[in-house]
C-alpha positions in Angstrom: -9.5 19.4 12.2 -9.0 16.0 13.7 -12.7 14.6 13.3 -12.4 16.3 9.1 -9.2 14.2 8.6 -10.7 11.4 10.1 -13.4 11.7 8.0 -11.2 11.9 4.9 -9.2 9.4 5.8 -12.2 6.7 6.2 -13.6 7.7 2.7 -9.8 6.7 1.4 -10.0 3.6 3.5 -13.5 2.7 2.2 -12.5 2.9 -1.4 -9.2 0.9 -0.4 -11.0 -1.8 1.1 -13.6 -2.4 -1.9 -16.0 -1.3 0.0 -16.4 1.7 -2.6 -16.5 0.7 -6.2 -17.1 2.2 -8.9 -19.8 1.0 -12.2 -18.6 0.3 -15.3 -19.0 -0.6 -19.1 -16.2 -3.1 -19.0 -18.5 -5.6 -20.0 -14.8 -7.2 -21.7 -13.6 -7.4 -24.7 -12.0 -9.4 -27.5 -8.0 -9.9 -28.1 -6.7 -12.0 -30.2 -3.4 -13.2 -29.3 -0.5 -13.8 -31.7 -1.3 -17.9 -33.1 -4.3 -18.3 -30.7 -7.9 -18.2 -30.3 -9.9 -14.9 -28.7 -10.4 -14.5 -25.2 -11.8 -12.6 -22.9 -9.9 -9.3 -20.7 -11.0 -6.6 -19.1 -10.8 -2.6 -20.7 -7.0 -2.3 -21.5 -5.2 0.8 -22.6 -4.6 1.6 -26.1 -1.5 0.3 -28.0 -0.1 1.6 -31.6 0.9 -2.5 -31.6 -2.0 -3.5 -31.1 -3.5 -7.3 -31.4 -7.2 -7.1 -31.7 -10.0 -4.5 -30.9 -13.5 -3.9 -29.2 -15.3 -0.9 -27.9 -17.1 -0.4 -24.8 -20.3 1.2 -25.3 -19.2 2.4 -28.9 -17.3 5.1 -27.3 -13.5 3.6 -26.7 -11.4 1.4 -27.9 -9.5 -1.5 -26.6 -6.3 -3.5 -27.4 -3.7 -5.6 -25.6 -0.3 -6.8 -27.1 0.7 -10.8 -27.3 4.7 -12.1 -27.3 6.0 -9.5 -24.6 8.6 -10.5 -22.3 8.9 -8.6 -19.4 11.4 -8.9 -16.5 8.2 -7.2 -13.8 4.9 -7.1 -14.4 2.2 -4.7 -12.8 -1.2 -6.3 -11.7 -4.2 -4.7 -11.4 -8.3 -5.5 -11.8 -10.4 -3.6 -13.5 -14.4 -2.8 -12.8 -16.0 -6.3 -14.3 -13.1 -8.1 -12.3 -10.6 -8.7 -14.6 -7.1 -9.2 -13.6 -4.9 -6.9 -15.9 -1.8 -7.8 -16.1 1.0 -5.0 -18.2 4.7 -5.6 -18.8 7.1 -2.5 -17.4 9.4 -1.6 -19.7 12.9 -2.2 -18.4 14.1 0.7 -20.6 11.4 3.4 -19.5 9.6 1.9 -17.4 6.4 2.5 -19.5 3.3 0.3 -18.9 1.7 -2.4 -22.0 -0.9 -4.6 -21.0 -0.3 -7.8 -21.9 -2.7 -10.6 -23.8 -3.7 -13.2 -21.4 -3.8 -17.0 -22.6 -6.8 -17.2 -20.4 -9.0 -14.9 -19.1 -9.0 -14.4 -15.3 -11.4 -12.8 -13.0 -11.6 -11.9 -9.6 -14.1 -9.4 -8.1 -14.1 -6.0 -9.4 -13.2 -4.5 -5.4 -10.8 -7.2 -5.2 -7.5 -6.4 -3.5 -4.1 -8.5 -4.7 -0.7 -9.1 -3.3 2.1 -10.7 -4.3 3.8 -13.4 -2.1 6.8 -15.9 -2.1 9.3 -14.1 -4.3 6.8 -13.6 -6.9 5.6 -17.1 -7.1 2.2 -16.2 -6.4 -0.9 -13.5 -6.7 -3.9 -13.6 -4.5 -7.0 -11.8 -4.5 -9.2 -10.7 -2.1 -12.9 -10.1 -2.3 -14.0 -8.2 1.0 -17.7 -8.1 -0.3 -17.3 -12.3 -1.2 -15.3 -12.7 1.9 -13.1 -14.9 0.2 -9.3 -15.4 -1.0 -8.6 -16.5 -4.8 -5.3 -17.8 -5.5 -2.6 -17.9 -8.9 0.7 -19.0 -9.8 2.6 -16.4 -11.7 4.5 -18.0 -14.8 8.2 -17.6 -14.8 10.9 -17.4 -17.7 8.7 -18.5 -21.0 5.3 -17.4 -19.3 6.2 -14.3 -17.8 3.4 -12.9 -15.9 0.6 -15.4 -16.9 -2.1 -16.4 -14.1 -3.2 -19.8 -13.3 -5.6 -20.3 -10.5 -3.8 -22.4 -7.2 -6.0 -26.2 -7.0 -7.6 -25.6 -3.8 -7.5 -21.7 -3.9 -10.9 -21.2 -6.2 -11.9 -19.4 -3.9 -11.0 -20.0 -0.8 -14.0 -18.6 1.9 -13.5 -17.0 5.1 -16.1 -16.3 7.8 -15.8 -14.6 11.1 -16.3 -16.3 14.2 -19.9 -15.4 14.6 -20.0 -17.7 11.1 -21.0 -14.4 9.5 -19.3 -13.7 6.2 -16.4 -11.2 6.7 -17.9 -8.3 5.1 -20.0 -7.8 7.7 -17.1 -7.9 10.5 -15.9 -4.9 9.4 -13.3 -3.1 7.1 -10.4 -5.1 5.8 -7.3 -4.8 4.0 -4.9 -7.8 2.6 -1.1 -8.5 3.6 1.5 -11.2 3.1 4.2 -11.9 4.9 7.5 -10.8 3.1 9.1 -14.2 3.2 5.9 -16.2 1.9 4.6 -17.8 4.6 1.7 -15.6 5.7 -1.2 -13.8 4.1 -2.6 -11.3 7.0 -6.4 -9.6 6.7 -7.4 -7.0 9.2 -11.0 -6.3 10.5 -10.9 -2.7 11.5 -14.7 -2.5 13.7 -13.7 -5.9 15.5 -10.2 -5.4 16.3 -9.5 -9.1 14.9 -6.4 -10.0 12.7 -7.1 -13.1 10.4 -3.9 -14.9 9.9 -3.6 -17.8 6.6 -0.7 -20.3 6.0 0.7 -20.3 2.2 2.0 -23.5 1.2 5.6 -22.6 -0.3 5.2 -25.2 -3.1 1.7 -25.1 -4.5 0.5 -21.9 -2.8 -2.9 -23.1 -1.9 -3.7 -21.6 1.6 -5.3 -22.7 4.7 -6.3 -20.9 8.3 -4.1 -20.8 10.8 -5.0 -22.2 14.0 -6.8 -19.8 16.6 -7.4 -17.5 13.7 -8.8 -14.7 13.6 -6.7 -12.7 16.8 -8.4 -10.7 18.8 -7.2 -8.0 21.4 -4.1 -7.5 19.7 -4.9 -3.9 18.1 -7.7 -1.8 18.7 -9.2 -0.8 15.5 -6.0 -1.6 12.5 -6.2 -0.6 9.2 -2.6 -1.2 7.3 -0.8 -3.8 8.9 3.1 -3.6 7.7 5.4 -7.1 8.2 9.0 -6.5 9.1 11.9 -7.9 6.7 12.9 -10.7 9.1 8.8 -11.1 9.3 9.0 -11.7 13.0 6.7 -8.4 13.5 3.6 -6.9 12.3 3.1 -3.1 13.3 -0.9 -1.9 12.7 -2.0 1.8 12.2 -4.2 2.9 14.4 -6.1 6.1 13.5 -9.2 5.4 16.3 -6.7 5.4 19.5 -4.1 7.3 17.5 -1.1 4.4 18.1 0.7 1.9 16.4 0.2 -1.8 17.9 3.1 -4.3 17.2 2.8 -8.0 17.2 4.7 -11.1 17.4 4.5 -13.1 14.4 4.7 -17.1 15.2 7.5 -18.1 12.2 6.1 -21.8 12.4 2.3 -21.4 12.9 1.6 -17.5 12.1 0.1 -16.7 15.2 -0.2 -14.0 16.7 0.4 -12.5 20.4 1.1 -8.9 21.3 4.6 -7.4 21.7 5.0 -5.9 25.5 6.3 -2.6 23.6 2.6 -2.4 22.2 1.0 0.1 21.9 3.0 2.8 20.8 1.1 6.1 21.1 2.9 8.5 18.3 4.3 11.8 19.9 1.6 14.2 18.7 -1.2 11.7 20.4 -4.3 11.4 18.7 -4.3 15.0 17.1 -2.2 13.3 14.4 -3.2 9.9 14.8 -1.6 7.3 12.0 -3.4 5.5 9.4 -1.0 3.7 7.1 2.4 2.1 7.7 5.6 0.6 5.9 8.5 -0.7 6.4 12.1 0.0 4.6 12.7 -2.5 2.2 16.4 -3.1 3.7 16.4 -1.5 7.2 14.7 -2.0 10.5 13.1 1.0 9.9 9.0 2.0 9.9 7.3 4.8 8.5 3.9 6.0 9.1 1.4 8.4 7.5 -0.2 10.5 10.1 -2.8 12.9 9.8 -0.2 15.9 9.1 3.2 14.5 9.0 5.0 11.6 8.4 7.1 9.8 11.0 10.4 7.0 10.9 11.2 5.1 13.9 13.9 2.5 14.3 13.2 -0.9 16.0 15.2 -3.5 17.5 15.1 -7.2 18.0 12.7 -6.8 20.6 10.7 -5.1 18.4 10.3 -1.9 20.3 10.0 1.5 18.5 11.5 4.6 18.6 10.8 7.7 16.6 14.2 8.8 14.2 15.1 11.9 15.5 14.2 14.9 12.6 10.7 13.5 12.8 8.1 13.3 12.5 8.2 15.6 9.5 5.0 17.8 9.1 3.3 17.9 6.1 1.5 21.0 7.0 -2.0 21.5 4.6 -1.0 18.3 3.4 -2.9 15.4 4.9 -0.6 12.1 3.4 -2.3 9.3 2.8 -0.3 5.8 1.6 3.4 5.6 1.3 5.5 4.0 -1.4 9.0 4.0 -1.1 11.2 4.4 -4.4 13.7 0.7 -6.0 17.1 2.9 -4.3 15.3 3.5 -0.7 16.4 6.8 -1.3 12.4 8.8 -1.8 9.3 8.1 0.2 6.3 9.7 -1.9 2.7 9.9 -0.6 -0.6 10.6 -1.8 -2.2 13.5 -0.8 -5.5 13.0 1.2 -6.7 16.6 1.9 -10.2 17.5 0.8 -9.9 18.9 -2.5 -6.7 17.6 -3.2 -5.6 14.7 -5.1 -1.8 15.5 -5.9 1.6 12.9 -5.1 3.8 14.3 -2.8 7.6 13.4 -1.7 10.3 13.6 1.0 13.6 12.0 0.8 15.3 9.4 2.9 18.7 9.8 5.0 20.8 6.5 4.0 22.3 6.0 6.9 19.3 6.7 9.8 16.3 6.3 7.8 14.9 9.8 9.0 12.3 11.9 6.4 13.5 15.4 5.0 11.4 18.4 6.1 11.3 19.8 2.8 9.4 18.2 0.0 11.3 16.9 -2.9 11.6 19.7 -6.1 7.7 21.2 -7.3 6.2 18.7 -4.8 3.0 18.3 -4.6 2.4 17.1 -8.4 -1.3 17.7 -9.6 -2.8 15.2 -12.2 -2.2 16.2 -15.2 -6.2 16.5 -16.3 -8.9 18.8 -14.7 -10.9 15.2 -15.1 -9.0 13.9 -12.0 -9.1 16.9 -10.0 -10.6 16.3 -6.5 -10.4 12.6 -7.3 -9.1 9.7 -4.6 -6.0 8.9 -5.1 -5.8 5.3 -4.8 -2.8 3.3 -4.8 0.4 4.3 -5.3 3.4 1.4 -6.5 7.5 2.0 -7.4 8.8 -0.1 -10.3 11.5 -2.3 -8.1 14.1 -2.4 -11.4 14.1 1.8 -12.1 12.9 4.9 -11.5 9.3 5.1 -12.0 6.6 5.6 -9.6 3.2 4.5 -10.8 -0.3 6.3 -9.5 -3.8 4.9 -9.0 -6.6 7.4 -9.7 -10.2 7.8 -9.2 -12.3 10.3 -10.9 -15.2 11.7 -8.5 -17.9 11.0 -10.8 -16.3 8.0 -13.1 -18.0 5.1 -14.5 -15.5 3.4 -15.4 -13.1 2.8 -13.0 -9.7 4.8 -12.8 -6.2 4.8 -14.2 -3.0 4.2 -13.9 0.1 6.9 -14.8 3.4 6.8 -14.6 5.8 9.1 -13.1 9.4 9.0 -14.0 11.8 9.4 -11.0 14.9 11.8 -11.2 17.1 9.6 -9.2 19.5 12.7 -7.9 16.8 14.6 -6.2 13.6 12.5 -6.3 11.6 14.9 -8.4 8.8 13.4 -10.8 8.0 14.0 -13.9 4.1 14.5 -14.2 2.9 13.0 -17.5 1.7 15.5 -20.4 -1.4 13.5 -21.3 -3.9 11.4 -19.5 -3.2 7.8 -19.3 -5.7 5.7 -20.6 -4.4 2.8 -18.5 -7.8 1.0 -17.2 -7.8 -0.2 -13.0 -10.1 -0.4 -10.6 -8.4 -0.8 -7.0 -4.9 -1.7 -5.7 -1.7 -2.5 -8.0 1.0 -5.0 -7.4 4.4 -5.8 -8.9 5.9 -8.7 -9.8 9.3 -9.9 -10.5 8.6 -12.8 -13.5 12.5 -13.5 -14.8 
C-alpha cells in the first residue's frame, strides 16, 4: 500500500513540477481587442461576447473578451506557454478570459505565484531552470502583465553549475509578505532561497543559496503568516521539517523542533502542506488522512487533537482552503480516481471533521476526465467558488479549468453540468487587481 501511494503520489508530483507536460495544438491565436491592433494568446475558452476568433487545427474555436474589469483575476498557462489571464466574476464567480494588450509567454510547464499583495506574478520554468518576472496592473489595468527589467528571465543553476532541472524535482513558493520566492529540489535535499525587491520586483539570490541539510527530500514547502517559518512535506522519511526563515536576508537554518515525524510514521507519510490563512495553524495531506497541528512562536508543532482525520480509500492529494477558512477540500489522488473531496474546519481549534462534507467525493462531470490527474486546485478569496485543474489521461491539449460553487452553510459543491472549455496547462494563481 505504502510503495503504490508513493508511486501515485510521484506521478502527481511529476506533473506538478513540469516535469510532465502535455502536447498541444495551441499554436495561438488571433484577438482583437476593443480599439486595438491583433495579438497573440494562447487557446482561451469560448465566450457568447466574444472579440475575435481562430481555430486550432480547424476543430475549435477561440475567443477572449476586451474592457473587463475585474476585482481578482485567475492566472494560468496554457500548452505553447501562454499566460492566460480570466476575470472572476464578483457576482458568480464565473471565469472570462480576458484580451491581453500584449502577448505574454512563459514555458508551457511553467509554475506561477503571486507575491507582494498582488503586485507581482513569477514564473518558473523547471526544464529552463529559470525565474520570469511581471508586474500585475492595478485599478485601470486590472490584471495586465508586464515583464520586471531585470527579471527576463532570470537563470538559476545548482551549485555543481548544472542547470536546475537536473538537481532534481522542484516546486515554487513565495513568502506571504513579499520578500521571498522559495524553490525546492526534492533528490538533493537543497532549498533555493531569492530576494524580491518590494518596489520593482526584480529578484536576485540570496546569499548561501541554495540550503542544504535542512529537509531530507521536500516537496511543498508552506510559509507561515508571520513568514518567520517554512514547514516541508516529506513523503521519503515520512516527516515534516520546519525552518527558520532569516526576515532580513531569507536564509535559512533548521528549527531544533525539526523534524517532526507524523503520528502514523511513514505508513502515511505527508506530501503536501498549508497553512491557515489567519491562524497558526498547518495542515498536511498524507497518504490516507489529513492532519492540523497548532504551532507556537518557537515554531514547534503539535497535531490538533480530532486528527489526523482518515480519508480511508481516499488518497488526498493538494489542499485549498475555502475565502471563510471554514472548508478544506482536496483532490483525490487514488489510482483511478480523479474526484474533489472536502472536510470542514473547527473555527476556534483549526481541527478537520471526520466526515466529508455532503456527496463528497464530486466526480468530473465528463467520462473524458475520468482517471485523469487532478492538477491544481485554487478558492476564489472574494466568494464561494472553488476552482479545479484537470488533466485528461490521453489529452493533447492540455487540461481545464471548472468551477465549483461553494454552499457556504455546509461546504457542499456544486459539480458543473457541462464540461468547461476553460484552456490550462499547469498550476493557477489568483490575484487581487483593485
Amino acid at each position: 500500500m505504502k510503495d503504490r501511494a508513493k508511486a501515485n503520489f510521484l506521478v502527481l508530483f511529476l506533473v506538478l513540477s513540469g516535469a510532465v507536460t502535455m502536447s498541444a495544438c495551441f499554436s495561438g491565436v488571433a484577438c482583437q481587442p476593443e480599439g486595438g491592433s491583433a495579438f497573440k494568446i494562447g487557446k482561451p475558452l469560448l465566450h457568447a461576447a466574444a472579440t475575435g476568433t481562430s481555430s486550432c487545427a480547424s476543430t475549435s474555436t477561440s475567443t477572449c473578451t476586451s474592457g473587463l474589469t475585474p476585482s481578482n483575476v485567475l492566472y494560468t498557462v496554457d500548452p505553447s506557454g501562454n499566460i492566460l489571464e480570466y476575470a472572476i466574476s464578483s457576482t458568480d464567480g464565473s471565469l472570462t478570459l480576458m484580451c491581453q494588450p500584449t502577448a505574454i509567454k512563459t514555458a508551457a510547464d511553467a509554475q506561477l505565484v503571486v507575491s507582494n499583495n498582488s503586485s507581482f506574478l513569477y514564473a518558473f520554468d523547471p526544464a529552463g531552470s529559470q525565474i520570469s518576472g511581471f508586474v500585475i496592473g492595478h485599478a485601470a489595468s486590472e490584471g495586465s502583465l508586464t515583464p520586471i527589467t531585470g527579471v527576463a528571465p532570470f537563470m538559476i543553476t545548482s551549485p555543481q553549475g548544472a542547470a536546475l532541472s537536473t538537481a532534481g524535482l522542484t516546486f515554487l513558493q513565495a513568502d506571504p509578505l513579499g520578500r521571498f520566492l522559495f524553490i525546492n529540489d526534492f533528490n538533493n535535499s537543497l532549498v533555493y532561497v531569492f530576494t524580491i525587491n518590494a518596489s520593482t520586483g526584480a529578484i536576485a539570490a540570496a546569499t548561501n543559496s541554495p540550503f542544504s541539510g535542512l529537509a531530507s527530500s521536500p516537496t511543498f514547502v508552506a510559509v507561515d503568516n508571520s513568514g518567520s517559518f517554512m514547514f516541508a512535506a516529506d513523503p521519503k522519511d515520512g516527516e515534516i521539517s520546519i525552518l527558520n526563515v532569516s526576515a532580513t536576508t531569507g536564509a535559512l537554518n533548521k528549527n531544533a523542533n525539526s523534524p517532526f515525524l507524523i503520528a502514523s510514521g511513514t505508513a502515511d507519510f505527508p506530501h503536501f502542506v498549508v497553512v491557515h490563512p489567519s491562524k497558526s495553524i498547518l495542515y498536511s495531506a498524507n497518504n490516507t488522512s489529513i492532519t492540523a497541528y497548532t504551532f507556537d512562536a518557537s515554531g514547534a508543532l503539535q497535531i490538533v487533537p480530532g486528527t489526523p482525520v482518515s480519508t480511508q480509500t481516499i488518497e488526498p492529494g493538494m489542499l485549498a482552503i475555502d475565502s471563510t477558512a471554514a472548508f478544506i477540500y482536496s483532490t483525490d489522488a487514488s489510482t483511478g480516481n480523479s474526484g474533489i473531496i472536502g472536510n470542514t474546519i473547527d473555527p476556534t481549534t483549526g481541527a478537520v471533521s471526520q466526515s466529508l462534507v455532503p456527496n463528497a467525493p464530486y466526480a468530473p462531470i465528463a467520462s473524458a476526465l475520468l482517471n485523469t490527474v487532478n492538477l491544481n486546485l485554487v478558492t476564489n478569496p472574494a466568494g464561494p467558488n472553488l476552482y479545479s485543474l484537470q488533466i485528461p489521461p490521453t489529452s493533447t491539449t492540455g487540461g481545464v479549468v471548472d468551477n465549483y460553487p461553494i454552499t457556504i452553510s455546509s461546504g457542499q459543491l456544486t459539480p458543473p453540468t457541462t464540461q468547461s472549455t476553460l484552456a490550462a496547462n499547469n498550476n493557477m494563481v489568483v490575484a487581487s487587481v483593485k
